[in-house]
C-alpha positions as CSV (number, residue, x, y, z in Angstrom):
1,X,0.0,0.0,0.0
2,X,2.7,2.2,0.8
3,X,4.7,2.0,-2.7
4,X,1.6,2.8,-4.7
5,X,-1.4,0.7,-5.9
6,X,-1.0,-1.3,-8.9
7,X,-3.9,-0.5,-11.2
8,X,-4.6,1.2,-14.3
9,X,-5.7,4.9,-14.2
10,X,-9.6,5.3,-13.9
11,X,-10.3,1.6,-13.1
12,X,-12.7,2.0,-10.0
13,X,-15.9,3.7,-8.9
14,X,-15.4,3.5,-5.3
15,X,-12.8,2.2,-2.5
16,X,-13.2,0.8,0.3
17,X,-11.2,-0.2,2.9
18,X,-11.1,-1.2,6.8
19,X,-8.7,-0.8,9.3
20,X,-5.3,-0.5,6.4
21,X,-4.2,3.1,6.8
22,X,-3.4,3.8,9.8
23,X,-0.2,1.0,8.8
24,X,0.4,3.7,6.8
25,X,2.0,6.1,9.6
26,X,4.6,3.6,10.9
27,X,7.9,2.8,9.7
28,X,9.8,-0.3,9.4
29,X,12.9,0.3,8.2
30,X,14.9,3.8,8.3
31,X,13.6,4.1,4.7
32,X,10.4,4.0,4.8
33,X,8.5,7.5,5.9
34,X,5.4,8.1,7.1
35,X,4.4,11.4,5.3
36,X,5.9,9.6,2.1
37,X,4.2,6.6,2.6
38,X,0.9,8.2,2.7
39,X,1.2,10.4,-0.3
40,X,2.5,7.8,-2.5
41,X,-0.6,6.0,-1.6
42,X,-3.1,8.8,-2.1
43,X,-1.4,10.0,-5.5
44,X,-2.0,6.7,-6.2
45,X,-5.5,6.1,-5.3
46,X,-6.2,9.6,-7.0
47,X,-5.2,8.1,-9.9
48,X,-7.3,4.7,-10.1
49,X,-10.7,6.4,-9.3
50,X,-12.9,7.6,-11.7
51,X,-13.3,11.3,-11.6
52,X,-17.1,11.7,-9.4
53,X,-15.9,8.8,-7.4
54,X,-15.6,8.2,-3.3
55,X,-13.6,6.1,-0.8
56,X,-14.3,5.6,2.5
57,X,-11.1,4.6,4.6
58,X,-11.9,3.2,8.1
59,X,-8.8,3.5,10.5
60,X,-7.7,4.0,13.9
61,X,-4.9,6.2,14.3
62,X,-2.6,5.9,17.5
63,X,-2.9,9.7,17.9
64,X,-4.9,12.9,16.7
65,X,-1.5,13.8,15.1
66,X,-1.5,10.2,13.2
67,X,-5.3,11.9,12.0
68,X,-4.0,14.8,10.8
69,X,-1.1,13.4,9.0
70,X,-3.7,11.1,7.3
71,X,-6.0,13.9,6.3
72,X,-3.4,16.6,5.1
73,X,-1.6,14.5,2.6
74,X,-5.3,13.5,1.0
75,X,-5.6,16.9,0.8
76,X,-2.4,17.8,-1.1
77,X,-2.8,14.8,-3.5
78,X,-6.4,17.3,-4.1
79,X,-9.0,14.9,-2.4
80,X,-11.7,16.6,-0.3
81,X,-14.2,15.1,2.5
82,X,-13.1,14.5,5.8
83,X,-12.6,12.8,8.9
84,X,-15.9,11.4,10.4
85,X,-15.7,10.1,14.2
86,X,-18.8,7.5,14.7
87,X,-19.1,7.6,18.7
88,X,-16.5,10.5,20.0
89,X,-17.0,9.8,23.4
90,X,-16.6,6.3,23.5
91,X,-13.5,4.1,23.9
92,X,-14.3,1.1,22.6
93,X,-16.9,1.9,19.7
94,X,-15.0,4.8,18.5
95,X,-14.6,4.5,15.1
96,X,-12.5,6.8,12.1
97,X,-13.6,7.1,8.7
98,X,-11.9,9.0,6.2
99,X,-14.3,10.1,3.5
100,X,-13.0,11.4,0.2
101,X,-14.4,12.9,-2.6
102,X,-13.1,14.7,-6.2
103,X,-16.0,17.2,-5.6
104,X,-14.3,20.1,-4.0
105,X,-17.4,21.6,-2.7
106,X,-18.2,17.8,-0.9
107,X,-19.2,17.9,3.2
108,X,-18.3,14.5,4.5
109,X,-21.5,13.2,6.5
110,X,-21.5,13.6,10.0
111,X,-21.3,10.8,12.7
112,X,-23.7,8.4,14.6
113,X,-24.2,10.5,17.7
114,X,-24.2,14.4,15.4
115,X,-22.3,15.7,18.4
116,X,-19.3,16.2,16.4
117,X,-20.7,19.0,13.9
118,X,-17.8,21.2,14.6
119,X,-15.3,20.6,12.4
120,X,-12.0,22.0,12.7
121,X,-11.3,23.6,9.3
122,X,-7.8,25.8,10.2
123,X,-5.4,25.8,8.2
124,X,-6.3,22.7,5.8
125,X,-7.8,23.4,2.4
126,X,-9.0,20.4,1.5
127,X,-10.0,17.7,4.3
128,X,-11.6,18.7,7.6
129,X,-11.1,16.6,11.2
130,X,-14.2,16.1,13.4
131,X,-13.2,14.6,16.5
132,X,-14.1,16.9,19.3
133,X,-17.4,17.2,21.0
134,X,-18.3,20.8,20.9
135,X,-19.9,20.9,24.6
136,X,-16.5,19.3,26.2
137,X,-14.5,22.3,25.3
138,X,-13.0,24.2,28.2
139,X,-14.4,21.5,30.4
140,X,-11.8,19.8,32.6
141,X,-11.8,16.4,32.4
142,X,-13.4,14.5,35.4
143,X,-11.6,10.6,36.8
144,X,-14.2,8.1,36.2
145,X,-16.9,7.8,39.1
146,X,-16.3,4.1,41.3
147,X,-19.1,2.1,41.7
148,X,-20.2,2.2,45.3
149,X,-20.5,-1.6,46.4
150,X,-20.3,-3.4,43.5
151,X,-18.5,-6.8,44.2
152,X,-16.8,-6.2,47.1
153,X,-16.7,-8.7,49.6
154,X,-19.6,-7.2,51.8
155,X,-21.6,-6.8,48.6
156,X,-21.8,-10.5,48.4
157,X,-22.3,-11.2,51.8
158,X,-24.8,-8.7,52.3
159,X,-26.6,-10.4,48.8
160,X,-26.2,-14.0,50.3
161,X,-27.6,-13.0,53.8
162,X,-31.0,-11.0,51.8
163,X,-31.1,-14.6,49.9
164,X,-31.1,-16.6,52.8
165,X,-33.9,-14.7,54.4
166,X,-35.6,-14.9,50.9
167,X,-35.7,-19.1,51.9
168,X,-33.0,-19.3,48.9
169,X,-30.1,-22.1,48.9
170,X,-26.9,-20.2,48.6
171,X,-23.4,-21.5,49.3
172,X,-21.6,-21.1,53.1
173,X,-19.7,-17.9,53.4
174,X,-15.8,-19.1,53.3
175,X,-12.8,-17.7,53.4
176,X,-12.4,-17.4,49.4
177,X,-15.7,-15.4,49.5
178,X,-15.1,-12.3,47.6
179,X,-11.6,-12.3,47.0
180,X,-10.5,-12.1,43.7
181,X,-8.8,-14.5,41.0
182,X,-5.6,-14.3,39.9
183,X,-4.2,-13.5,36.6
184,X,-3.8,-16.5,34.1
185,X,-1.1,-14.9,32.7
């Protein structure tokens, strides 16, 4: 992917791909560069697609920099779109799509939860990054809240002893009650 894709000029309508790109942005020997890498690959994906065609790239970059590396080089090679976060807020089910376009007047669509409508349009021509939620800016980010009770050891026996009055059959309390497994590894 890095050294160019080997098709004729004009040979597809659309491209897909899922979770290639952000490969892209690493290097594996000293001669292989990032920003190179990516460009190569973009000047060569410009070239296979149809003029009026699209590609969607899904990706997950280490970092926002990794994001903005991605998106500036599809916008030298003269793609536009943008970057499209599906669930911004979320760690697991937070996904990148890089949405490109030969129409220089195209918006790339926004995400599932619409919370990311502010793009950030400084200083790129071309591609636009959405990946901050507009009503989190300024805010200072808060630790986690604990659960209050959940699994400790008086938990459970506090849940055996209201079973036991229920009439229900529920194991002795032992020593190992409550206390937590070791790793496997």
């Amino acid at each position: 992917m890095g050294t160019g894709l080997p098709f004729r000029p004009a040979s597809f309508d659309a491209c897909i791909s899922i979770s290639a790109l952000q490969w892209l942005c690493y290097s594996n020997t000293k001669d292989q560069i990032p920003k190179k890498r990516l460009t190569r690959f973009f000047s060569s994906l410009y070239q296979v697609l149809r003029r009026g065609a699209r590609a969607v790239l899904q990706f997950y970059p280490e970092t926002s920099e990794h994001a903005i590396l991605i998106s500036e080089c599809a916008a030298k090679v003269g793609f536009a779109g943008g970057i499209v976060v599906d669930y911004p807020n979320s760690t697991k089910a937070k996904k990148h799509y890089l949405v490109l376009s030969f129409e220089r007047t195209y918006k790339a669509p926004q995400g599932l939860t619409g919370l990311e409508g502010a793009l950030l349009n400084e200083e790129r021509a071309g591609v636009r990054v959405a990946d901050k939620d507009p009503r989190a800016v300024g805010r200072k980010s808060r630790p986690p809240k604990k659960k209050k009770g959940a699994k400790t050891k008086e938990w459970i026996l506090h849940k055996k002893e209201v079973q036991r009055k229920k009439g229900k059959d529920t194991r002795k309390d032992t020593k190992y009650t409550g206390r937590k497994r070791p790793m496997r590894f």
